[in-house]
VMD Tcl script that draws the C-alpha trace (Angstrom):
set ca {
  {65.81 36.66 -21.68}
  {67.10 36.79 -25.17}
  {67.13 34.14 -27.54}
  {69.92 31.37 -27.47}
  {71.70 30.86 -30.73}
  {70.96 27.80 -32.99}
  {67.64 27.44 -31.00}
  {65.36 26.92 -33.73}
  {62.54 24.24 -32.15}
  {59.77 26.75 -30.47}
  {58.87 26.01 -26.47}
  {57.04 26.80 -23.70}
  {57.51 30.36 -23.06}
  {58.70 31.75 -26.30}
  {57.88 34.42 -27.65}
  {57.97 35.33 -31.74}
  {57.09 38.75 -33.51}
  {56.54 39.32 -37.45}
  {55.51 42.03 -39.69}
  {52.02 41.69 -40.70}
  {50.75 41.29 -44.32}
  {47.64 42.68 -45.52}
  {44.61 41.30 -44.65}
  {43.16 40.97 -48.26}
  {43.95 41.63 -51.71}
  {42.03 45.09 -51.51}
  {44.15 46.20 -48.07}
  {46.75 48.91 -48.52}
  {49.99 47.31 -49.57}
  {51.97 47.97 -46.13}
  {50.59 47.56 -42.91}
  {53.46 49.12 -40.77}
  {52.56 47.06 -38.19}
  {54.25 44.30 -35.83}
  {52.31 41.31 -33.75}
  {53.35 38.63 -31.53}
  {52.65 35.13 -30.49}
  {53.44 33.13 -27.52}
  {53.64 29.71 -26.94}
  {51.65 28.77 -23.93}
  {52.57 24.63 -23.90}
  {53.23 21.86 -25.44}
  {52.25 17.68 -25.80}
  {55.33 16.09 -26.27}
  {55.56 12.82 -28.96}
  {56.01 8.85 -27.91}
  {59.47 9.53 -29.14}
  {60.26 12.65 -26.36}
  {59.84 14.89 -29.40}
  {57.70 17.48 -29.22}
  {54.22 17.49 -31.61}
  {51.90 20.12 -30.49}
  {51.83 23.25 -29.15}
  {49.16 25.50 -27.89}
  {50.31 29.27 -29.59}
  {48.39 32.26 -28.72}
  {48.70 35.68 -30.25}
  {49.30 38.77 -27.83}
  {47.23 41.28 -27.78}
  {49.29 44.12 -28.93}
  {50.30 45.78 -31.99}
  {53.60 47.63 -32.49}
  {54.89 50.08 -35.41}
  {58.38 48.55 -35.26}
  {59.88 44.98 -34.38}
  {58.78 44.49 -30.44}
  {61.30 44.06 -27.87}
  {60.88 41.74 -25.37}
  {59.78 44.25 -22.68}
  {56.72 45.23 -24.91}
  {55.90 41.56 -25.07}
  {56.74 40.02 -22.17}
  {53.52 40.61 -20.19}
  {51.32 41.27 -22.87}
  {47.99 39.40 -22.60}
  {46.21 37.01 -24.85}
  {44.89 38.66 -27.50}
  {40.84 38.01 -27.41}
  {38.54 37.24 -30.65}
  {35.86 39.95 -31.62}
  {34.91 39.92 -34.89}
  {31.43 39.02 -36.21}
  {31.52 34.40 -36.80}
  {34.38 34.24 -34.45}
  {33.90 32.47 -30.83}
  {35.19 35.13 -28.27}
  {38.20 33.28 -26.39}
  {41.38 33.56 -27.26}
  {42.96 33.62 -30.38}
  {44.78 30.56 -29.67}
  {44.86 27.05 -31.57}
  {47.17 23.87 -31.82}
  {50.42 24.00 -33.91}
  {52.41 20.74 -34.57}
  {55.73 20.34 -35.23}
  {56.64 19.80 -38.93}
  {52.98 20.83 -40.62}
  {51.73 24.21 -39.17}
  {54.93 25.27 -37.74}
  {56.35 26.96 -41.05}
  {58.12 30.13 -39.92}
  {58.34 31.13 -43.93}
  {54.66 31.75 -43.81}
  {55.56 35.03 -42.01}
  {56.89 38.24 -42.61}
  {59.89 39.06 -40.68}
  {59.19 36.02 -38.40}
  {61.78 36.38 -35.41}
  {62.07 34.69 -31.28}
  {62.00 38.18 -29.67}
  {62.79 36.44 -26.01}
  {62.45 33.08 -24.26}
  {61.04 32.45 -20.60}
  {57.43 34.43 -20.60}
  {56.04 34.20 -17.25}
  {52.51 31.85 -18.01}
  {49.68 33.16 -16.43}
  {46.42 31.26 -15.06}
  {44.97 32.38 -18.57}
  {48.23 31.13 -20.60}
  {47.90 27.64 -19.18}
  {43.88 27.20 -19.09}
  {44.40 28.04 -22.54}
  {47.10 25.67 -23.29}
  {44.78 22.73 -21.23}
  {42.05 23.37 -23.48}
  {44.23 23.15 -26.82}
  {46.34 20.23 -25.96}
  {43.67 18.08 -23.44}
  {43.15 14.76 -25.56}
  {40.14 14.36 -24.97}
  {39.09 18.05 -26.10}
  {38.86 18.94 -30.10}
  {40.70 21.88 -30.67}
  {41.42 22.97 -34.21}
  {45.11 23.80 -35.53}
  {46.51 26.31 -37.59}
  {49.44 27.13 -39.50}
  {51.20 30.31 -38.82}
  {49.71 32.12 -41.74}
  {46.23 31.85 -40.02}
  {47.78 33.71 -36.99}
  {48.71 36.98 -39.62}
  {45.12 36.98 -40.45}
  {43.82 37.37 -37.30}
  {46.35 39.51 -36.42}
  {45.42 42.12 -38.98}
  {41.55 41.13 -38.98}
  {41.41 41.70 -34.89}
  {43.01 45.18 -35.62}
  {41.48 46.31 -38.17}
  {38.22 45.25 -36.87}
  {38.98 47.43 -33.45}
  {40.92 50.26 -35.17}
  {39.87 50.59 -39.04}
  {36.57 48.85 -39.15}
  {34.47 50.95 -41.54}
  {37.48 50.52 -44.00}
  {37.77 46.99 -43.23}
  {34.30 45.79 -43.96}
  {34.13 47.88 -46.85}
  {37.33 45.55 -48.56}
  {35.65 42.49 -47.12}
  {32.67 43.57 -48.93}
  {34.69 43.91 -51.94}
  {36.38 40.45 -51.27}
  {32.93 39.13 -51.47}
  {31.85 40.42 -54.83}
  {35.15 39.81 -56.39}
  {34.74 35.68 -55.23}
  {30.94 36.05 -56.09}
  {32.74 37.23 -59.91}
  {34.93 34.78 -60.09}
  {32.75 31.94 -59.58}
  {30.56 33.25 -61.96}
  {33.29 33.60 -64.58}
  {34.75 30.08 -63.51}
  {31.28 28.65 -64.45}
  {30.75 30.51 -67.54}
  {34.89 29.09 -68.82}
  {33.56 25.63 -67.63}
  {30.53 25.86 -69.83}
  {32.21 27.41 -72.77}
  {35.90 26.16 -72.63}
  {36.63 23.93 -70.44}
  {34.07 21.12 -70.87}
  {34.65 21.00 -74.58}
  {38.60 21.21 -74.17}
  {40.81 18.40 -75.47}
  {44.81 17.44 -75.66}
  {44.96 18.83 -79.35}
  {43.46 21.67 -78.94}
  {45.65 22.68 -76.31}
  {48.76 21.45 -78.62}
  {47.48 23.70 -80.99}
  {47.63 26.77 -79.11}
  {49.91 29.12 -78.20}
  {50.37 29.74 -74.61}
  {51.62 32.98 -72.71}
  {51.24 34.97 -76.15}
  {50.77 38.16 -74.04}
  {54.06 37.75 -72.45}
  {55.55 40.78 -74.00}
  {57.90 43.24 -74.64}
  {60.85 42.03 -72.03}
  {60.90 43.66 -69.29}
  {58.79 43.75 -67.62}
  {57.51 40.10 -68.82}
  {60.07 37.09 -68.78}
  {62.30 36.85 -71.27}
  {61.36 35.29 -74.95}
  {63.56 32.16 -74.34}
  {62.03 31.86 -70.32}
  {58.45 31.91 -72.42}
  {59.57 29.55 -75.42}
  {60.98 26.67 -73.04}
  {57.70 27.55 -70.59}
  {55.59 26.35 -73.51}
  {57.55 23.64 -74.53}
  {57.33 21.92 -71.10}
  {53.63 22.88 -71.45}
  {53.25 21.24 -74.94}
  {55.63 18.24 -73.84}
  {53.39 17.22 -71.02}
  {50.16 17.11 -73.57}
  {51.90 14.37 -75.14}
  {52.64 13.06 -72.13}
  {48.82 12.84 -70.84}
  {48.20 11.69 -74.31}
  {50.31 8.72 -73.76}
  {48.72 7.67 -70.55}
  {45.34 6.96 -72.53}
  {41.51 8.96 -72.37}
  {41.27 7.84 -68.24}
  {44.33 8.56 -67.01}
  {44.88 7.58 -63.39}
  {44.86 10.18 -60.63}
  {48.43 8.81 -59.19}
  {49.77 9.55 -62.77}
  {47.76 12.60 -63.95}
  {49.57 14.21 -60.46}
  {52.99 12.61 -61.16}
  {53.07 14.33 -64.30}
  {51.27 18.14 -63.23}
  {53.89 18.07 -60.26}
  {56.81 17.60 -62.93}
  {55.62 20.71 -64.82}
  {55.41 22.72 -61.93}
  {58.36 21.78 -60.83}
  {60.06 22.63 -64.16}
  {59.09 26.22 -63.03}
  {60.20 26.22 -59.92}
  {63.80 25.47 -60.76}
  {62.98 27.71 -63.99}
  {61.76 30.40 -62.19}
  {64.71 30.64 -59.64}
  {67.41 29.85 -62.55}
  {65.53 33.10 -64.18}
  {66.02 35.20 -61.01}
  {62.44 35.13 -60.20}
  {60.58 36.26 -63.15}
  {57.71 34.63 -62.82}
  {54.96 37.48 -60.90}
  {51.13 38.04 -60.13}
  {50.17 38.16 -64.45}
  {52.48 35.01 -65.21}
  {51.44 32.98 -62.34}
  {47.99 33.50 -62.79}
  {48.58 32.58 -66.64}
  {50.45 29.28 -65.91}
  {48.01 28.58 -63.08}
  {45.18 28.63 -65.69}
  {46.35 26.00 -68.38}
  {47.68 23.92 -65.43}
  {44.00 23.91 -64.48}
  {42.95 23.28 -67.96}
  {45.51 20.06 -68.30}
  {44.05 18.86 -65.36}
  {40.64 19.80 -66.70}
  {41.20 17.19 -69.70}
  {42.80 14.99 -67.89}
  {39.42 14.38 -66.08}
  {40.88 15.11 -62.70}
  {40.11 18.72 -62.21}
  {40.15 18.18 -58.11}
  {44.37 18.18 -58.71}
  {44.06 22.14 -59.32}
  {43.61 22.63 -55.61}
  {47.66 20.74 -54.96}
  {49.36 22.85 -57.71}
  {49.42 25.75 -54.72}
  {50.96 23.16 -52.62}
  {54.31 22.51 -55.11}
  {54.85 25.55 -56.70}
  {57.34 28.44 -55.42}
  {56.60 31.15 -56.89}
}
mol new
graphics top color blue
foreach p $ca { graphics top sphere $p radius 0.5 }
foreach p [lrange $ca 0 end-1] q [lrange $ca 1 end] { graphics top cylinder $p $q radius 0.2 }
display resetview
């Protein structure tokens, strides 16, 4: 049946499409190409609320948004690429952590009430049974194995030619991450970094942000030197984050006042001295949250 209105909270029997993404940086830019999940059950919190749910893609892949007919009966889509176990590609979703409907293109409840099979709730007994690990996932993961599963079936010679590529490009990049450690990073201090001039490359305007976006970026840059510099030469890691998270956030709001000018080149630049500040700062592990705050 189609969805109710203001029914936001997923349950048993729903059933969501979204537009898939590419699978890596090196995939075409479009995929044309719809998949679909199902929730198969769920383990409700001490509070009545529910906390997890078992979610299983369908096996099925459509050029346009699915209706509910296409989806209604579809089976659970089974693993088959090389490192993967071959069941189902189901996992555990809670409420509140994986469940982010933003992590998905087009994300949208195509229809309520799917039928379970025996293979819909075996499935949902091994996810939720408490005494059985089961991993979860966010919904992102499901996009990747919706695209991976296809292409692996459908495109694979072009497929394991970009993960190839994926490979070397990592393999590069750690190399290159080494080599900036050795010669930049490890001899990197607060004045130095005063001293410089960030995001120098940010021009002409368009199709970079504008001169005054880039002269207040490296202000708030500058102005949070000083403020590691006041914290001491050991700065805790409590306050070394307090202070990274306020200059990301200054971006955020920055980057949304400026209508969204901040794209792959700029983020990339502002991700790097972020990493450097936190480089100095002696807490380098804080590089892997700055994903976690920013928005753009």
């Amino acid at each position: 049946m189609p969805p109710k209105p203001g029914q936001n909270t997923p349950k048993v029997g729903d059933i969501y499409a979204f537009r898939t993404a590419p699978h890596n940086a090196f995939s075409p830019p479009e995929t044309g190409r719809y998949a679909a999940l199902a929730v198969l059950g769920v383990t409700p919190g001490s509070d009545q609320t529910v906390t997890r749910f078992a979610v299983s893609l369908l096996d099925g892949v459509w050029p346009q948004r699915p209706s509910w007919e296409d989806v209604c009966a579809a089976p659970l889509l089974q693993k088959q690429r090389p490192g993967w176990v071959k069941q189902p590609a189901a996992y555990g979703v809670t409420l509140g952590f994986d469940w982010a409907p933003d992590d998905l293109r087009d994300f949208h409840r195509v229809g309520t009430d799917r039928l379970l099979t025996d293979e819909d709730r075996a499935e949902a007994a091994r996810i939720l049974h408490p005494a059985t690990f089961s991993a979860n996932a966010r919904l992102i993961a499901f996009d990747e194995m919706a695209e991976g599963e296809w292409r692996w079936r459908h495109d694979r010679a072009a497929y394991e030619a970009e993960v190839e590529q994926v490979k070397v490009k990592r393999e590069a990049d750690r190399l290159a991450y080494e080599e900036r450690v050795r010669n930049r990073l490890s001899r990197l201090t607060w004045e130095q970094l005063l001293s410089e001039t960030p995001f120098e490359s940010w021009t002409p305007s368009p199709p970079y942000p504008s001169a005054a976006f880039a002269a207040a970026a490296r202000e708030t840059l500058h102005d949070t030197c000083r403020a590691f510099i006041a914290l001491g030469p050991k700065p805790k890691k409590t306050a070394a984050r307090k202070l990274l998270k306020q200059c990301v956030t200054w971006f955020n709001r920055a980057d949304t006042d400026a209508g969204h000018a901040i794209e792959t080149g700029e983020r990339e630049d502002i991700c790097a001295v972020l990493e450097e500040m936190a480089y100095v700062a002696g807490h380098p592990g804080l590089t892997a949250e700055i994903d976690e705050w920013r928005e753009w």
